[in-house]
VMD Tcl script that builds the backbone (N, CA, C; Angstrom):
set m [mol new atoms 435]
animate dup $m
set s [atomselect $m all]
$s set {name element resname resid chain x y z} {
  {N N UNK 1 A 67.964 44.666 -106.595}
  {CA C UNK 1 A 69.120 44.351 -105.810}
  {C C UNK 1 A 70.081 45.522 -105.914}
  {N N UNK 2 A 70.402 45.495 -105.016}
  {CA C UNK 2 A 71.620 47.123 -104.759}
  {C C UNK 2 A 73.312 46.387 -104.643}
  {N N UNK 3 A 73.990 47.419 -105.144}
  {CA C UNK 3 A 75.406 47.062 -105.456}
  {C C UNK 3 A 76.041 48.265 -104.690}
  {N N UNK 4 A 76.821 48.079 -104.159}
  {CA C UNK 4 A 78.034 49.194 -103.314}
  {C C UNK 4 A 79.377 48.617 -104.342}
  {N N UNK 5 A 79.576 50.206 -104.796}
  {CA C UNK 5 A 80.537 50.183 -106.013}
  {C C UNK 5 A 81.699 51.561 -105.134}
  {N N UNK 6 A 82.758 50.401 -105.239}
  {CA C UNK 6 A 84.445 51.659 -104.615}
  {C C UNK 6 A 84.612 51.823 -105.175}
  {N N UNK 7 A 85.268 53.288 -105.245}
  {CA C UNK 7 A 86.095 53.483 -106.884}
  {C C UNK 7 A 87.615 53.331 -105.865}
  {N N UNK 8 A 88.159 52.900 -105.505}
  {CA C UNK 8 A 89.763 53.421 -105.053}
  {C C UNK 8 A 90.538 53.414 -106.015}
  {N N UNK 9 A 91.413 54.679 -107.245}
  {CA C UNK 9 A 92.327 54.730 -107.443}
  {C C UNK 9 A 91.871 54.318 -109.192}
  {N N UNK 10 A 92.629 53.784 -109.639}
  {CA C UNK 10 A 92.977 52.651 -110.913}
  {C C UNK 10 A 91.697 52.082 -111.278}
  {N N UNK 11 A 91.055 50.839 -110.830}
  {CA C UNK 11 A 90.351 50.148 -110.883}
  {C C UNK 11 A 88.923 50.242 -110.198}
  {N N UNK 12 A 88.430 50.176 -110.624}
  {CA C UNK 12 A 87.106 50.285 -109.595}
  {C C UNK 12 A 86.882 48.590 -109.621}
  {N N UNK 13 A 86.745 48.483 -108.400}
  {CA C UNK 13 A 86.153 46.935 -107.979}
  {C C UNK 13 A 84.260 47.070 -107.545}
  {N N UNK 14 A 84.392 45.943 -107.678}
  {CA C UNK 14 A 82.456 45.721 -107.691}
  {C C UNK 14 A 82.890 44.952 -106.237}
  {N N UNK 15 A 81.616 45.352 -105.202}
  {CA C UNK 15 A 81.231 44.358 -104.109}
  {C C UNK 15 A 80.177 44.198 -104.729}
  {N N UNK 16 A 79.663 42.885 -104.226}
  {CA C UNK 16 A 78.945 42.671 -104.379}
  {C C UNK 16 A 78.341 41.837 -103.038}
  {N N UNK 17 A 77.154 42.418 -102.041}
  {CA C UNK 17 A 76.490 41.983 -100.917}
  {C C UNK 17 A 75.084 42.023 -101.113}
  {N N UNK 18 A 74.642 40.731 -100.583}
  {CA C UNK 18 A 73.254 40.666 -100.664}
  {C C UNK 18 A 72.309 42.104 -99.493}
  {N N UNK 19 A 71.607 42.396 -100.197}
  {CA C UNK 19 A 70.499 43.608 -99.634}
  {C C UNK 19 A 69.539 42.918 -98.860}
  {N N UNK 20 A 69.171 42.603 -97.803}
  {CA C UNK 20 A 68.502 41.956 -96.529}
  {C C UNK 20 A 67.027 43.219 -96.818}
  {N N UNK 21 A 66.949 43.749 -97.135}
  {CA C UNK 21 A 65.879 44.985 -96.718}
  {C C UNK 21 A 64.812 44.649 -97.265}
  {N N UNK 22 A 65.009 44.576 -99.174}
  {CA C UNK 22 A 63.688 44.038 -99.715}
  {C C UNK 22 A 63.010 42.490 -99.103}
  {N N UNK 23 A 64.104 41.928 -98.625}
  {CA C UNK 23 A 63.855 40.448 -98.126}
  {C C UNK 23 A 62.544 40.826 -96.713}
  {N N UNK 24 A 63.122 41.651 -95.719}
  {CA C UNK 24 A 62.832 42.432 -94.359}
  {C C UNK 24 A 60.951 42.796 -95.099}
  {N N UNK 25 A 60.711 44.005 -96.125}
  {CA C UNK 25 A 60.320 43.670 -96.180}
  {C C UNK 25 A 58.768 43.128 -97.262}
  {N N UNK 26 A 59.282 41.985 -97.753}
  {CA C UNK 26 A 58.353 41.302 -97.994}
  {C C UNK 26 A 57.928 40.414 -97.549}
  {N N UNK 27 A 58.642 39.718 -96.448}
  {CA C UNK 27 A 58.307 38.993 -95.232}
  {C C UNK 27 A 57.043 39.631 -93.836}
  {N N UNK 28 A 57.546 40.923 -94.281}
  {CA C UNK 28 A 56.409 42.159 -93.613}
  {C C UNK 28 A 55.211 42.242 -94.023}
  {N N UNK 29 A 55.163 42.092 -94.993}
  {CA C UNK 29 A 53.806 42.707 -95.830}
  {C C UNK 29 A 53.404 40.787 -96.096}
  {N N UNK 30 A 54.052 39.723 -95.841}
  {CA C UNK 30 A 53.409 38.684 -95.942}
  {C C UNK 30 A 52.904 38.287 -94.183}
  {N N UNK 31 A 53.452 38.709 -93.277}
  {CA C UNK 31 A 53.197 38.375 -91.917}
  {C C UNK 31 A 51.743 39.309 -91.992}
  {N N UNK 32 A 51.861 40.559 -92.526}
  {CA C UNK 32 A 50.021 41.775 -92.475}
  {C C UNK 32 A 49.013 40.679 -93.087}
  {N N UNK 33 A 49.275 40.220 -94.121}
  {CA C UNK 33 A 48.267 39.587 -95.138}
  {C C UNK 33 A 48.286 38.579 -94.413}
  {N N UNK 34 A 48.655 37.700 -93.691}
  {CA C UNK 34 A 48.306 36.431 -93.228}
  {C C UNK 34 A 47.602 36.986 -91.567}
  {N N UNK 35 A 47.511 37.649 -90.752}
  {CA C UNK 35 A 47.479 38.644 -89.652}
  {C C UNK 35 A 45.863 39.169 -90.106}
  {N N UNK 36 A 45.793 39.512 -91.071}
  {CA C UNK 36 A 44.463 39.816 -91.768}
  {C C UNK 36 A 43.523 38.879 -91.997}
  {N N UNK 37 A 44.157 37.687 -92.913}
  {CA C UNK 37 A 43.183 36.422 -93.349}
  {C C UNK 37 A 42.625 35.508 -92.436}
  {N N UNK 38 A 43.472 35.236 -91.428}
  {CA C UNK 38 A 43.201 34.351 -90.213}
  {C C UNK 38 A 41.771 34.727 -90.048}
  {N N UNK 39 A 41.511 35.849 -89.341}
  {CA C UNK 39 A 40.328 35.718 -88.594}
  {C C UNK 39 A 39.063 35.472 -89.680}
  {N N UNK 40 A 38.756 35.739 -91.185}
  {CA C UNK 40 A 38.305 35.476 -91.933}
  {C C UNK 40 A 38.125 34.349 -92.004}
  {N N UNK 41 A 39.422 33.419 -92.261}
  {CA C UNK 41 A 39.325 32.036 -92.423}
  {C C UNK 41 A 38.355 31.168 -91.099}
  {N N UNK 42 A 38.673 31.864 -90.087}
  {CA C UNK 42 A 37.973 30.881 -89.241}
  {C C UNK 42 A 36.379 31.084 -88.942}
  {N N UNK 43 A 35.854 29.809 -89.220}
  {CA C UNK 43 A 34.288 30.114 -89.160}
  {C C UNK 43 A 33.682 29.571 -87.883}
  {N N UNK 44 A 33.152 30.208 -87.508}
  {CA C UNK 44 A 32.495 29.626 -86.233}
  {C C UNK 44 A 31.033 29.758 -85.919}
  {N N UNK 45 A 30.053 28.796 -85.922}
  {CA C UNK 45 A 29.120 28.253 -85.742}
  {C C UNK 45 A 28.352 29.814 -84.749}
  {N N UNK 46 A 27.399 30.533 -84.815}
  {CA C UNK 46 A 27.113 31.435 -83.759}
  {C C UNK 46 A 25.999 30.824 -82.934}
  {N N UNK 47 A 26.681 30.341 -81.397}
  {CA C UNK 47 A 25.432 29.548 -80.747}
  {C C UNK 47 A 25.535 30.350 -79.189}
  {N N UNK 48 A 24.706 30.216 -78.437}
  {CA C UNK 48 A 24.191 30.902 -77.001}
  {C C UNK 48 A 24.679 29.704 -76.514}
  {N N UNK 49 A 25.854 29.836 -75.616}
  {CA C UNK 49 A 26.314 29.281 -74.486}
  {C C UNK 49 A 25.495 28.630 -73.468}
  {N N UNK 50 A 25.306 27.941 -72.837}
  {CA C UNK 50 A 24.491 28.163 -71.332}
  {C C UNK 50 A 25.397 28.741 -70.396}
  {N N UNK 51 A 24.425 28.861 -68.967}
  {CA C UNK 51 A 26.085 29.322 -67.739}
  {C C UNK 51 A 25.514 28.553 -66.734}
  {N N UNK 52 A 27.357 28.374 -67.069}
  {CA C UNK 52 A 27.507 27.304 -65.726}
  {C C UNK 52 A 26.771 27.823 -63.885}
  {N N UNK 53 A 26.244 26.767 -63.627}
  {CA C UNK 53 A 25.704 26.910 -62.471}
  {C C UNK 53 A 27.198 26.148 -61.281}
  {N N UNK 54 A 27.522 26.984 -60.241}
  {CA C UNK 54 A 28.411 26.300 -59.281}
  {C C UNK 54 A 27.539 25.204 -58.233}
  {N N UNK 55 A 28.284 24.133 -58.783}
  {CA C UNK 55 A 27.702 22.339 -57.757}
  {C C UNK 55 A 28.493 22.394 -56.558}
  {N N UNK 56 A 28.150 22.742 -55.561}
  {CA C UNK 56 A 28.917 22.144 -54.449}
  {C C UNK 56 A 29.780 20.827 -54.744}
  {N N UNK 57 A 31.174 20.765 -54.078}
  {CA C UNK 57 A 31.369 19.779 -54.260}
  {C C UNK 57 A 31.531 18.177 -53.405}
  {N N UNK 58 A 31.047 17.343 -53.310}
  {CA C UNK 58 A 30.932 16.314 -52.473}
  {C C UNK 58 A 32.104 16.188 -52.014}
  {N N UNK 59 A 31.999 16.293 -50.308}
  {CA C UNK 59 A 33.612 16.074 -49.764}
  {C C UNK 59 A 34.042 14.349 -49.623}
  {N N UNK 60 A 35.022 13.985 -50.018}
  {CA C UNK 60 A 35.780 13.029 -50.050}
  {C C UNK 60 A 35.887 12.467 -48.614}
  {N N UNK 61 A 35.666 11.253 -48.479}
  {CA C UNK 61 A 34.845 10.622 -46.918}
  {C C UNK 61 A 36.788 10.267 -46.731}
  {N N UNK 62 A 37.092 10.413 -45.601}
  {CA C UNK 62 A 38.595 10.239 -45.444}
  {C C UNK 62 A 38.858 8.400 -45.654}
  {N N UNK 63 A 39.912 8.726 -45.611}
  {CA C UNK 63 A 40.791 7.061 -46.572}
  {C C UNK 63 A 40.703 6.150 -45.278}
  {N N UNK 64 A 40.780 5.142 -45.559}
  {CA C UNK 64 A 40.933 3.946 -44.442}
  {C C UNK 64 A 42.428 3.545 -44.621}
  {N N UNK 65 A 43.329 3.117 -43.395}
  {CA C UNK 65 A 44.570 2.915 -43.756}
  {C C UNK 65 A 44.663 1.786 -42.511}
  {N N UNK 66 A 45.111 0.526 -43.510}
  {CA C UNK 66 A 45.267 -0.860 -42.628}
  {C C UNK 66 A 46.380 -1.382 -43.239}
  {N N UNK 67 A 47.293 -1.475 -41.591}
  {CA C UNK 67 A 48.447 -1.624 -41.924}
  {C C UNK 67 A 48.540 -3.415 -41.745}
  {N N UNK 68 A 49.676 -4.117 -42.325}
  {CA C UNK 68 A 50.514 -5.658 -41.448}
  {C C UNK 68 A 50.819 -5.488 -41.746}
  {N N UNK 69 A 51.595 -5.687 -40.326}
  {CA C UNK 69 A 53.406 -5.860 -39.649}
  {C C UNK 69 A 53.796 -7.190 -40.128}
  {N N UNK 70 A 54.808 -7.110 -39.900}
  {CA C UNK 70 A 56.124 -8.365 -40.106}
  {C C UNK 70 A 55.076 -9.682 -39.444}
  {N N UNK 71 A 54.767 -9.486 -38.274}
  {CA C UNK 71 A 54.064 -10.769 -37.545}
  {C C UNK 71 A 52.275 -11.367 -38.119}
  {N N UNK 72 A 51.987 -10.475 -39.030}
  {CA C UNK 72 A 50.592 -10.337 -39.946}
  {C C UNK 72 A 49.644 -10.235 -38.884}
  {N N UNK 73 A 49.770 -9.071 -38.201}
  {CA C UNK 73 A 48.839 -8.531 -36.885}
  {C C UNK 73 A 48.313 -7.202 -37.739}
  {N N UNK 74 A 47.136 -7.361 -37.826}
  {CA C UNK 74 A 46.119 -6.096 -38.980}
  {C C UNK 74 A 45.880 -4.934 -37.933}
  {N N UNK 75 A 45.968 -3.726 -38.584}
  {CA C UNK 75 A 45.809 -2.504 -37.712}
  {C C UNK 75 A 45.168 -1.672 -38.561}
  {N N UNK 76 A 43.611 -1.908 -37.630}
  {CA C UNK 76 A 42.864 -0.327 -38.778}
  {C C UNK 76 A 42.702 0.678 -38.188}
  {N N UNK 77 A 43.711 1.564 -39.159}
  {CA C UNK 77 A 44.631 3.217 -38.885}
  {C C UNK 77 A 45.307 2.814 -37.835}
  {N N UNK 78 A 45.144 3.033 -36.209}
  {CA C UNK 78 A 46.228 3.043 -35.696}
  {C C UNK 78 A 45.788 1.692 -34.554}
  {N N UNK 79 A 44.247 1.287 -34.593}
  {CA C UNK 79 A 44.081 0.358 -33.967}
  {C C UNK 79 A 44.105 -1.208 -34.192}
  {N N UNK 80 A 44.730 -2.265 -33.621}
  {CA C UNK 80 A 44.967 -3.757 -33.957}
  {C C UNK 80 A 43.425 -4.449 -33.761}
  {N N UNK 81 A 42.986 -4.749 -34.325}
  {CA C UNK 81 A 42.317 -5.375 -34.914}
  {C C UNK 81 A 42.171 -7.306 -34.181}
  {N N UNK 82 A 41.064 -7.711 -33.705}
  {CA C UNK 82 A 41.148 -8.576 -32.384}
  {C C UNK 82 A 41.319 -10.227 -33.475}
  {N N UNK 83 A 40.136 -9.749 -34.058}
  {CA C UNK 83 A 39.848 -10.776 -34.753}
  {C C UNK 83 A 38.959 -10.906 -36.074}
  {N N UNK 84 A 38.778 -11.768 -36.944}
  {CA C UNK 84 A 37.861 -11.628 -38.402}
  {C C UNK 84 A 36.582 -10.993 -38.097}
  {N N UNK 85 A 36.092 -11.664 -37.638}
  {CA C UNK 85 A 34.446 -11.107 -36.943}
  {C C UNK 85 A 34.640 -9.214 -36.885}
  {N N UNK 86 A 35.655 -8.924 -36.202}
  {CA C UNK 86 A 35.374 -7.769 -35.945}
  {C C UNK 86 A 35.882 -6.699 -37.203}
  {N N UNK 87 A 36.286 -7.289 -37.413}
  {CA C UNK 87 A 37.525 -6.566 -39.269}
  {C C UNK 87 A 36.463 -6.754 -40.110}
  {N N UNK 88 A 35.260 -7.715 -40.215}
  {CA C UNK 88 A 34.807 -7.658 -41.444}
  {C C UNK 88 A 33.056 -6.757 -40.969}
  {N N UNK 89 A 33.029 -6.715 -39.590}
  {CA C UNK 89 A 32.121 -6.141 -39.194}
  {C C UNK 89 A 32.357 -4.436 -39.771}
  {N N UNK 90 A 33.601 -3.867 -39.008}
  {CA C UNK 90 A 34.583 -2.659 -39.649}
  {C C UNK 90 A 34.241 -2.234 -41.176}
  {N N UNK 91 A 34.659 -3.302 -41.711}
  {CA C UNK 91 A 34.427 -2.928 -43.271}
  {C C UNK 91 A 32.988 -2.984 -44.005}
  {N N UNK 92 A 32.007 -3.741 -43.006}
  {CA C UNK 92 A 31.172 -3.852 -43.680}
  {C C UNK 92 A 30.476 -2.329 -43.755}
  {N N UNK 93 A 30.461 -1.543 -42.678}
  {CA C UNK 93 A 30.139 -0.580 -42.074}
  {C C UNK 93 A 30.776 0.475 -42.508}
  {N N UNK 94 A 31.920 0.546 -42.965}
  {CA C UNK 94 A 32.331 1.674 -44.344}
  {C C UNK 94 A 32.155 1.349 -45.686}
  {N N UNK 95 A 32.001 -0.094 -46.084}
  {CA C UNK 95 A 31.045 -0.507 -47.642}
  {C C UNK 95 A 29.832 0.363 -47.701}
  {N N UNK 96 A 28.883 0.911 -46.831}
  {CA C UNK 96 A 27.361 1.203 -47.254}
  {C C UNK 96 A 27.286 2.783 -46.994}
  {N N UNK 97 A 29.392 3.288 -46.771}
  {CA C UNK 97 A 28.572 4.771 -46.927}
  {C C UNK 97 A 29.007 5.124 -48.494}
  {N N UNK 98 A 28.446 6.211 -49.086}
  {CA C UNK 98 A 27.890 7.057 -50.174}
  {C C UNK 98 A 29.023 8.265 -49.997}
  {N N UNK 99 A 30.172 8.684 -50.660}
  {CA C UNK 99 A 30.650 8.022 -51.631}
  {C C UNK 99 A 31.407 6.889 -50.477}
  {N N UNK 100 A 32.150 5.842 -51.184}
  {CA C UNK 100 A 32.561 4.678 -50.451}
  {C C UNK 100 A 34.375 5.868 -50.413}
  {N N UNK 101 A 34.950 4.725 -49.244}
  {CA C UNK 101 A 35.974 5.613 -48.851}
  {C C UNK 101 A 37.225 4.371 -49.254}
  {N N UNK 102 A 37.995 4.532 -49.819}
  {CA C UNK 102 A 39.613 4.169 -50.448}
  {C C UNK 102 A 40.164 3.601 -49.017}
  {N N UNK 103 A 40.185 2.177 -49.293}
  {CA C UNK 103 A 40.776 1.501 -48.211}
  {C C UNK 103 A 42.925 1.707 -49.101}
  {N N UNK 104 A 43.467 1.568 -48.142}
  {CA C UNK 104 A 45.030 1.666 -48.194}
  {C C UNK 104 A 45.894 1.055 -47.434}
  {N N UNK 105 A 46.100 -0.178 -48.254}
  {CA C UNK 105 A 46.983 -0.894 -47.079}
  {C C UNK 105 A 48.393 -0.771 -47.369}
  {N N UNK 106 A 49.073 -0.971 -45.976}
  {CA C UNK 106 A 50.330 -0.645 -46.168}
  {C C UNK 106 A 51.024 -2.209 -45.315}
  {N N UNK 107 A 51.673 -3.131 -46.193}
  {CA C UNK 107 A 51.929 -4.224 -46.103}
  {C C UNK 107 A 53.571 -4.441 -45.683}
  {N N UNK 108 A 53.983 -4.526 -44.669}
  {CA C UNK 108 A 55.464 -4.932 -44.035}
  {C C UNK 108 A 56.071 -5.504 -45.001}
  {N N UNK 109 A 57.162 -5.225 -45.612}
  {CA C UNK 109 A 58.047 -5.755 -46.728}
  {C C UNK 109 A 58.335 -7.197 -46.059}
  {N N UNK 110 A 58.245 -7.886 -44.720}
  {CA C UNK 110 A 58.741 -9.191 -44.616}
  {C C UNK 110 A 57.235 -9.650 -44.019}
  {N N UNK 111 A 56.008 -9.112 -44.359}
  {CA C UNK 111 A 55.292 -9.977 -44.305}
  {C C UNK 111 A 54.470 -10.737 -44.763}
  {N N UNK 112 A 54.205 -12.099 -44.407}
  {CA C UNK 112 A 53.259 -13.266 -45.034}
  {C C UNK 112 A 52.491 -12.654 -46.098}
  {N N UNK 113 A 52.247 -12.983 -47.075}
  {CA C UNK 113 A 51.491 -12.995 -48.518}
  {C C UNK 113 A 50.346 -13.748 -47.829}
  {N N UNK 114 A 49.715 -14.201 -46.859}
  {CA C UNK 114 A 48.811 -14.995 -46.572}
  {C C UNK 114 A 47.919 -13.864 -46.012}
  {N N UNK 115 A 49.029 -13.120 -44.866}
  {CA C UNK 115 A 48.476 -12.434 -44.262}
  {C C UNK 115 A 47.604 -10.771 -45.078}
  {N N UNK 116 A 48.679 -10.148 -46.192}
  {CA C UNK 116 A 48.110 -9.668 -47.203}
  {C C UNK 116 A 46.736 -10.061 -47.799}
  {N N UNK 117 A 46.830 -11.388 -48.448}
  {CA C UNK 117 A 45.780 -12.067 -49.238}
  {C C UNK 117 A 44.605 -12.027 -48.291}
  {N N UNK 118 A 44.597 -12.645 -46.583}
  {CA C UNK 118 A 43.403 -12.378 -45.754}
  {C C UNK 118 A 42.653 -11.440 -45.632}
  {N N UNK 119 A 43.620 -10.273 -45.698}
  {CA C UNK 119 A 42.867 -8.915 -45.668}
  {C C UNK 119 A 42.206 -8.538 -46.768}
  {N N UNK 120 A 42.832 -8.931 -47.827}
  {CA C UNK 120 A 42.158 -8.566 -49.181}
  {C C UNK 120 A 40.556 -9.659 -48.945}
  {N N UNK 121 A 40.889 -10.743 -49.223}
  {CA C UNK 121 A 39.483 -11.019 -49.222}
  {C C UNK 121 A 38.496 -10.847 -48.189}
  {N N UNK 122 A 38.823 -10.348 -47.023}
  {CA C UNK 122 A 37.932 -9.958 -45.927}
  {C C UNK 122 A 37.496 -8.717 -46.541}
  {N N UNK 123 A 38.392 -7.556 -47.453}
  {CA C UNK 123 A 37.359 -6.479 -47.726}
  {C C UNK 123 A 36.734 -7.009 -48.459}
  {N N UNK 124 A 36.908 -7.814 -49.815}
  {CA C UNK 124 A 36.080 -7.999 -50.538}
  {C C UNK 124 A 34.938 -8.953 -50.120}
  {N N UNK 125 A 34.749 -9.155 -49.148}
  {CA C UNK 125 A 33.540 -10.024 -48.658}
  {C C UNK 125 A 32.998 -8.990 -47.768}
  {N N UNK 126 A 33.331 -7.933 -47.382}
  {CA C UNK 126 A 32.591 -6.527 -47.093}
  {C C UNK 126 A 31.957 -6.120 -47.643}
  {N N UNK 127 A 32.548 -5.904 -49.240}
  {CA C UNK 127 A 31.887 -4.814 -49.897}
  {C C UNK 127 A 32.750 -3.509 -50.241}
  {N N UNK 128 A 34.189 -3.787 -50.117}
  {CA C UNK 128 A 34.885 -2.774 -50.490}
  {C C UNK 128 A 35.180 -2.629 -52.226}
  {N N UNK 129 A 35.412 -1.907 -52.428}
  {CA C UNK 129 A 35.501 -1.883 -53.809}
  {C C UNK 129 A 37.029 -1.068 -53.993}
  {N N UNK 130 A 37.242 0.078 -53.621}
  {CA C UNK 130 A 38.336 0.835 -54.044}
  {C C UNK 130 A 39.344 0.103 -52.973}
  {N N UNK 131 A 40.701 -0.730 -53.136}
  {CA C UNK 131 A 41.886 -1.076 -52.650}
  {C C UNK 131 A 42.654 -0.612 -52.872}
  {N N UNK 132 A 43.600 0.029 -52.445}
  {CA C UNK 132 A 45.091 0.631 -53.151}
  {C C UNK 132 A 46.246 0.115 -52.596}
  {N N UNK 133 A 47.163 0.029 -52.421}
  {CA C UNK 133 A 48.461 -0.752 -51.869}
  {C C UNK 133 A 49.741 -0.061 -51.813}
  {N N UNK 134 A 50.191 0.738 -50.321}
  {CA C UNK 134 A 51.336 1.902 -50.202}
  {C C UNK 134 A 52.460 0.822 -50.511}
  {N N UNK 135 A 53.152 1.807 -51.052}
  {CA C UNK 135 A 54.813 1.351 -51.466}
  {C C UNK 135 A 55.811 2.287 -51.293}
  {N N UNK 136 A 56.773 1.585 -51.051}
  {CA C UNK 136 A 58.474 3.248 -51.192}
  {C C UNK 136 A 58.172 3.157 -51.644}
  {N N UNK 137 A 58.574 4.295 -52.693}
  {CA C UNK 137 A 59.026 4.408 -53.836}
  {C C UNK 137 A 60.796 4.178 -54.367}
  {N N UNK 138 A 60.732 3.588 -55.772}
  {CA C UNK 138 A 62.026 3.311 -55.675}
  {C C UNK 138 A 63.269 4.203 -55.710}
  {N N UNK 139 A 64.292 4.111 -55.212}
  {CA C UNK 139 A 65.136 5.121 -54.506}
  {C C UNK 139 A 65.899 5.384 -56.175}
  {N N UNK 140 A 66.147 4.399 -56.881}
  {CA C UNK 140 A 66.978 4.113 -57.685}
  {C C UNK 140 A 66.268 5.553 -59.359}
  {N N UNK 141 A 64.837 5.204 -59.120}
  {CA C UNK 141 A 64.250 6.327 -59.741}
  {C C UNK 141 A 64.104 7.762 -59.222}
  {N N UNK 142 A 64.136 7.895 -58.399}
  {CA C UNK 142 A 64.459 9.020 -57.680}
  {C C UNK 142 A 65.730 10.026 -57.437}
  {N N UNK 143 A 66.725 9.370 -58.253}
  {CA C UNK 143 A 68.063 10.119 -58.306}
  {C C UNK 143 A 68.685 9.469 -56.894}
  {N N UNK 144 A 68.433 8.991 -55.948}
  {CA C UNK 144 A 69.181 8.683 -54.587}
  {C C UNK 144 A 70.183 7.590 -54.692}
  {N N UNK 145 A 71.286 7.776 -54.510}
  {CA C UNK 145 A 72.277 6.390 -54.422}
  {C C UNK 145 A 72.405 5.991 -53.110}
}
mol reanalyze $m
mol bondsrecalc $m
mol representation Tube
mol addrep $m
């Protein structure tokens, strides 16, 4: 440890300040030695990789989107829909393609729960499997007042 000694005059006074340098470094020479050991320490198994071969990737068959309105009148994508017979004919006929395609309904905030529930079990008496169900999102999570 190092001392800075004044003489002014009469008295000599002692400072006394801590020396940062030896601290500087033996913190140095402990960051080399650990910088060194690492790669030692780590052991790793020596094995032959395989290589990856590139898979095409299967394109995603586009989404089905069936809307009810307020009056529970079914619209698949942009066309209304006559009657059951023909809605479950519709679905049966996108159930059997490979990959199956994400039906998405988007349900009128004031309409019938009956009319919802019909549609649901008409896909599932298709053969649909993937359902999803559009929503706002809530404004209140979103920062919007």
């Amino acid at each position: 440890m190092a001392m800075n000694v004044q003489s002014s005059g009469d008295e000599p006074s002692v400072m006394a300040t801590i020396n940062t340098t030896p601290l500087v470094d033996v913190m140095l020479v402990l960051l080399i030695i650990f910088l060194i050991t690492i790669p030692v320490i780590t052991h790793t198994v020596p094995v032959k990789l395989p290589n990856a071969n590139n898979i095409p990737t299967v394109t995603k068959p586009q989404d089905i989107t069936i809307a009810v309105n307020a009056s529970g009148q079914v619209f698949w994508d942009d066309k209304m829909i006559a009657d059951d017979s023909q809605f479950l004919t519709m679905v049966e006929q996108q159930a059997i393609r490979v990959p199956q395609p994400e039906v998405h309904i988007r349900g009128d905030l004031n309409a019938n729960y009956k009319a919802i529930g019909h549609v649901l079990y008409e896909l599932q008496r298709g053969g649909m499997v993937k359902v999803a169900f559009i929503t706002q999102p809530d404004q209140s999570q979103l920062g919007v007042h």
